[in-house]
Backbone as XML, in Angstrom:
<?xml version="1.0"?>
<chain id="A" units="angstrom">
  <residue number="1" name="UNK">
    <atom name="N" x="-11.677" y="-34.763" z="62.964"/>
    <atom name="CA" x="-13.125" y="-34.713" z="63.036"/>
    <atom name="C" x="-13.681" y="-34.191" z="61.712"/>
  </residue>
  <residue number="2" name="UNK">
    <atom name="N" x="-14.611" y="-34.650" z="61.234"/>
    <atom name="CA" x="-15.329" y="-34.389" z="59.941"/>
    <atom name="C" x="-16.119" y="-33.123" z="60.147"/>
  </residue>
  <residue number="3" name="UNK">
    <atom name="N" x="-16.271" y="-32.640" z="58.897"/>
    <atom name="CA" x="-17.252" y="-31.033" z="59.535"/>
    <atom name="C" x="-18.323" y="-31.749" z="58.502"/>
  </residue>
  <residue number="4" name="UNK">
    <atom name="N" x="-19.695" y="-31.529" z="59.705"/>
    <atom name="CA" x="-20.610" y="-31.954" z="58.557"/>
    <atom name="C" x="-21.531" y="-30.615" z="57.698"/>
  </residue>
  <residue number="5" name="UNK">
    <atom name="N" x="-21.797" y="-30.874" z="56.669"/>
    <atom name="CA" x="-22.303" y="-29.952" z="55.561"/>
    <atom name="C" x="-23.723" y="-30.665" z="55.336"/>
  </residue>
  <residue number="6" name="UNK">
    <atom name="N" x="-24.630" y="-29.286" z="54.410"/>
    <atom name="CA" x="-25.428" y="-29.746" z="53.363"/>
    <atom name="C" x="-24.909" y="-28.973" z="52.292"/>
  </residue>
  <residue number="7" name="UNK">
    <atom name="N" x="-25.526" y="-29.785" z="51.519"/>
    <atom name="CA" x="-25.427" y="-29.085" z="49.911"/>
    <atom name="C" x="-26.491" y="-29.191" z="49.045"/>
  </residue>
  <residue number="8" name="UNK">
    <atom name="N" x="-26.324" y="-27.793" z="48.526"/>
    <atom name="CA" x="-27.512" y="-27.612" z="47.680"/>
    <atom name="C" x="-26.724" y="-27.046" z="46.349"/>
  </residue>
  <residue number="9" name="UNK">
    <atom name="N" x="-27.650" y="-27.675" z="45.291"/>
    <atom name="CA" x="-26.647" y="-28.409" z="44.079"/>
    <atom name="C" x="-27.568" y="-28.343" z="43.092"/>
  </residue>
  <residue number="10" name="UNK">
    <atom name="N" x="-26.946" y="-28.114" z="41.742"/>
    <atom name="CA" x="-27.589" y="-28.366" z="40.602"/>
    <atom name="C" x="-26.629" y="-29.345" z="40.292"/>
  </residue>
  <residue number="11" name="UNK">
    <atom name="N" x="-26.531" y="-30.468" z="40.256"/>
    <atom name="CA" x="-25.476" y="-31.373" z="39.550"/>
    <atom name="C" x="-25.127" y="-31.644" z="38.328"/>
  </residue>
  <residue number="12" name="UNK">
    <atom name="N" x="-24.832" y="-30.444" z="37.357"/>
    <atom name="CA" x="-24.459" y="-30.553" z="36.422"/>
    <atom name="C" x="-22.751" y="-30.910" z="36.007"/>
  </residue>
  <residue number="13" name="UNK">
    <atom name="N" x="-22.357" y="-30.757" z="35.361"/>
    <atom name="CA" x="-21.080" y="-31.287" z="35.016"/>
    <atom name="C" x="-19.831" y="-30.607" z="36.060"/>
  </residue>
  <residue number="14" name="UNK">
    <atom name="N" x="-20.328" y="-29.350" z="36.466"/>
    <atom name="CA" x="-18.798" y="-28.411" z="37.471"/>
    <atom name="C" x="-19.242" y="-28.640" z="39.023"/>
  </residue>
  <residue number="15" name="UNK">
    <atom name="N" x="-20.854" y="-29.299" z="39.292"/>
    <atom name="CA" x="-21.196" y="-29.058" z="40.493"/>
    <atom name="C" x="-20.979" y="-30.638" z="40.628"/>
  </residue>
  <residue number="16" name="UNK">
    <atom name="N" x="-21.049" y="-31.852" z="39.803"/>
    <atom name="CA" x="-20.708" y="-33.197" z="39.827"/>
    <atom name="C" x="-19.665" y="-33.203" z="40.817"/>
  </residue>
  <residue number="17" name="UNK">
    <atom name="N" x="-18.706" y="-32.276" z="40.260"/>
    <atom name="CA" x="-17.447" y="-32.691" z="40.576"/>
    <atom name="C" x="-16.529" y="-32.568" z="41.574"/>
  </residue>
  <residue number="18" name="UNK">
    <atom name="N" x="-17.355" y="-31.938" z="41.844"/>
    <atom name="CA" x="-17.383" y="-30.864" z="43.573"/>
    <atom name="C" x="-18.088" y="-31.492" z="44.511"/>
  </residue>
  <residue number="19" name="UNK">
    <atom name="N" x="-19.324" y="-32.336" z="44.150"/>
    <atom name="CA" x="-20.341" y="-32.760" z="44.938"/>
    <atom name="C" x="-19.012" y="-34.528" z="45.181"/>
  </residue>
  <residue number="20" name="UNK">
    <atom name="N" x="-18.765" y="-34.903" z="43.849"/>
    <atom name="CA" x="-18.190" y="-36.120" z="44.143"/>
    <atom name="C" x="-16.991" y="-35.712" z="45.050"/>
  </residue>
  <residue number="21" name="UNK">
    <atom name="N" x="-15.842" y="-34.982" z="45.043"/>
    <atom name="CA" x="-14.655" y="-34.196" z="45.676"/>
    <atom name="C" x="-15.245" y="-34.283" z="47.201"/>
  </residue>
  <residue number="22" name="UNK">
    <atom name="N" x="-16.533" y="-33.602" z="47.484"/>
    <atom name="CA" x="-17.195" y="-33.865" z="48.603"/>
    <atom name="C" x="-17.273" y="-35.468" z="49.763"/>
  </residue>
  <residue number="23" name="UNK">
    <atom name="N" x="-18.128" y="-35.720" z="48.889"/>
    <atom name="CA" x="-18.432" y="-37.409" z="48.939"/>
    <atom name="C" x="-17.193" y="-38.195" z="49.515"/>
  </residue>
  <residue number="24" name="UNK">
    <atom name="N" x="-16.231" y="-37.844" z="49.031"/>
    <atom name="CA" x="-15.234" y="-38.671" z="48.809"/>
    <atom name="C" x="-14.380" y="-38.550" z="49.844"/>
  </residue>
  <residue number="25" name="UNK">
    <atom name="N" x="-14.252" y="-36.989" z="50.313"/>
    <atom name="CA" x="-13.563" y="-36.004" z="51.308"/>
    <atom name="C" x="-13.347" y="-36.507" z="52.725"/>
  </residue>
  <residue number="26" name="UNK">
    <atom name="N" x="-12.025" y="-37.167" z="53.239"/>
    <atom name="CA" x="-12.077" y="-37.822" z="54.627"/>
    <atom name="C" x="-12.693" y="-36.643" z="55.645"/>
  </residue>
  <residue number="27" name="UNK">
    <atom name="N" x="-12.185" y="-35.432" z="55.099"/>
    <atom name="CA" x="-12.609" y="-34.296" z="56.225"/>
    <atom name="C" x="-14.151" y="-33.757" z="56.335"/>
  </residue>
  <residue number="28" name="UNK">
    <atom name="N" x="-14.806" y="-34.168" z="55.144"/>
    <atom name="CA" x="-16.186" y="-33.897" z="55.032"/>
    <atom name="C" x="-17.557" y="-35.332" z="55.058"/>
  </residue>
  <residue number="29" name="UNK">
    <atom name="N" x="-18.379" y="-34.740" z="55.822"/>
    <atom name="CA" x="-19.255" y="-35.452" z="56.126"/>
    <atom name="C" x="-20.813" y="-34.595" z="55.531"/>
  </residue>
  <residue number="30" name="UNK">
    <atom name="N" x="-20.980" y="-35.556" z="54.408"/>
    <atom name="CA" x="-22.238" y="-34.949" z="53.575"/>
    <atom name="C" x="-23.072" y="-35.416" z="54.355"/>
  </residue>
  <residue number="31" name="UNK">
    <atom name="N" x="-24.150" y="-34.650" z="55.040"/>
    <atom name="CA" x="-25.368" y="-34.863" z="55.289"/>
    <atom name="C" x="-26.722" y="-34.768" z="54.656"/>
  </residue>
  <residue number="32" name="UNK">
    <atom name="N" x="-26.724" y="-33.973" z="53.635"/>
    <atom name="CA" x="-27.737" y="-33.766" z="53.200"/>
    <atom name="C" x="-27.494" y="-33.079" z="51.697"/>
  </residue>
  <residue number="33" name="UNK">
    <atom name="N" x="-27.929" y="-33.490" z="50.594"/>
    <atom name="CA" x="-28.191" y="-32.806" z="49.225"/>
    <atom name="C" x="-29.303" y="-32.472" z="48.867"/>
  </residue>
  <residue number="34" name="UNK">
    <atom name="N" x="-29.462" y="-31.381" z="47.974"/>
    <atom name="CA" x="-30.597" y="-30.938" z="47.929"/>
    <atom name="C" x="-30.238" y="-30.327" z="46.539"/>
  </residue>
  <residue number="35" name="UNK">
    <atom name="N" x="-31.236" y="-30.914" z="45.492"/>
    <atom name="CA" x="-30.935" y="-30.695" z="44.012"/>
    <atom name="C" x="-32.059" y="-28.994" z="43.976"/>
  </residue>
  <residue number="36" name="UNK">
    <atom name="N" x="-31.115" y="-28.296" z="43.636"/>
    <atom name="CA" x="-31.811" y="-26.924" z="42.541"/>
    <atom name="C" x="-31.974" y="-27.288" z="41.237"/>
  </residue>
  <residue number="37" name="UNK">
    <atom name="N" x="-32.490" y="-25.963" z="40.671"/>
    <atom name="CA" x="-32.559" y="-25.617" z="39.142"/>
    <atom name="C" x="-30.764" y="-25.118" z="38.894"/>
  </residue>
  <residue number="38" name="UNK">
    <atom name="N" x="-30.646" y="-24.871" z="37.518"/>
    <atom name="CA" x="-29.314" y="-24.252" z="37.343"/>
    <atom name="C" x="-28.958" y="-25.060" z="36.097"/>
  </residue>
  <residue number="39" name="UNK">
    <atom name="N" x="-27.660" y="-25.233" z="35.924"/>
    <atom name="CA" x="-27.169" y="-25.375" z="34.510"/>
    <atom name="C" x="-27.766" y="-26.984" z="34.092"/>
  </residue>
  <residue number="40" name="UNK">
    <atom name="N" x="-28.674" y="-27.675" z="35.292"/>
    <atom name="CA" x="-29.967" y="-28.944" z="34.719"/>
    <atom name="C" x="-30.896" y="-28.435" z="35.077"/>
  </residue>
  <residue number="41" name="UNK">
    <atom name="N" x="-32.085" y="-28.858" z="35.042"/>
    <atom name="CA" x="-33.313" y="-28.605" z="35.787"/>
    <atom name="C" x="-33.409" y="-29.494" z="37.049"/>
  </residue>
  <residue number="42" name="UNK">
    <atom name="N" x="-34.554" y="-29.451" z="37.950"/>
    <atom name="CA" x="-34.354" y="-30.013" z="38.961"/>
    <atom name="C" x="-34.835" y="-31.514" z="38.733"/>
  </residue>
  <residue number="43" name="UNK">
    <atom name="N" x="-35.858" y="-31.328" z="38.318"/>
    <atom name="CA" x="-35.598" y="-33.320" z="37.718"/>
    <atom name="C" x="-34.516" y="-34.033" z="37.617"/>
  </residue>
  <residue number="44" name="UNK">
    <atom name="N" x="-33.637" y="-33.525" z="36.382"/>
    <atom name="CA" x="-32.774" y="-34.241" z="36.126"/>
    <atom name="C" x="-31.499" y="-34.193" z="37.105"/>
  </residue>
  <residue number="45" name="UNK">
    <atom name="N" x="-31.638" y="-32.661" z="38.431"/>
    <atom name="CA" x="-30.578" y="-32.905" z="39.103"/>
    <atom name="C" x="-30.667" y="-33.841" z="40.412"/>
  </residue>
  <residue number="46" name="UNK">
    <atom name="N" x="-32.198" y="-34.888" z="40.661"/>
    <atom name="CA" x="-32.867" y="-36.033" z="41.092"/>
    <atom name="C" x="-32.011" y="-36.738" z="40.859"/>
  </residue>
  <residue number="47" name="UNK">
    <atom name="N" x="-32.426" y="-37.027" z="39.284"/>
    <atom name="CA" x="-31.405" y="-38.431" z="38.893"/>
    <atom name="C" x="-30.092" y="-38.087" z="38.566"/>
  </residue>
  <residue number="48" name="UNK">
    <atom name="N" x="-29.178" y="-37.081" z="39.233"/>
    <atom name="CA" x="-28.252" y="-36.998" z="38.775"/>
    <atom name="C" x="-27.333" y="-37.055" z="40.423"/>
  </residue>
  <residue number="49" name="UNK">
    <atom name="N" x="-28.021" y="-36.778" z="41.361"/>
    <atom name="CA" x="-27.623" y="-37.117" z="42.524"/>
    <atom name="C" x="-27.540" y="-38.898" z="42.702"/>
  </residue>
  <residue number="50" name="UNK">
    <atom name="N" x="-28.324" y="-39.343" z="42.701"/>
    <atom name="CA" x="-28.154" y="-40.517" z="43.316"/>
    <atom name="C" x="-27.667" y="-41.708" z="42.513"/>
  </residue>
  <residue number="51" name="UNK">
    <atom name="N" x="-26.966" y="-41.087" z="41.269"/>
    <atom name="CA" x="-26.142" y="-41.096" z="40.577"/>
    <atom name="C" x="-24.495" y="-41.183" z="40.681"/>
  </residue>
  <residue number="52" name="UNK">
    <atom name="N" x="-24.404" y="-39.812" z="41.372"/>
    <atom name="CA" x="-22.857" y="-39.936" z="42.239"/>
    <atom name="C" x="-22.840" y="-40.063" z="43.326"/>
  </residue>
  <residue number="53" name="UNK">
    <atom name="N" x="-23.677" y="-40.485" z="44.428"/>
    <atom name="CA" x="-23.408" y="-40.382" z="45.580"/>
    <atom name="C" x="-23.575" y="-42.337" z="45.802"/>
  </residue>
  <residue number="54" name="UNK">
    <atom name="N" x="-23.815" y="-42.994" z="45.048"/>
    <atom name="CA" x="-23.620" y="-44.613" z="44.670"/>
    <atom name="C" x="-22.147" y="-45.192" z="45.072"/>
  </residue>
</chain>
């Protein structure tokens, strides 16, 4: 059974990779992202979500 999550994320280069690790995860079921501020701003962590989650 999948455990489902949200995540809240600045998707910069260490949270990418974690967020994709996620995504990808047979045991995890992303429900929901939610871009912060942090090592991008939140704009760019907009277009940086729907980016990896493609």
């Amino acid at each position: 059974m999948k455990k489902p999550v949200i995540i809240s994320t600045d998707p910069g280069i260490d949270d990418a990779v974690a967020l994709a690790i996620c995504l990808f995860s047979p045991a995890i079921e992303v429900k929901s992202i939610i871009a912060t501020n942090g090592n991008v701003n939140a704009q760019q962590a907009l277009i940086n979500i729907p980016e990896l989650s493609n």
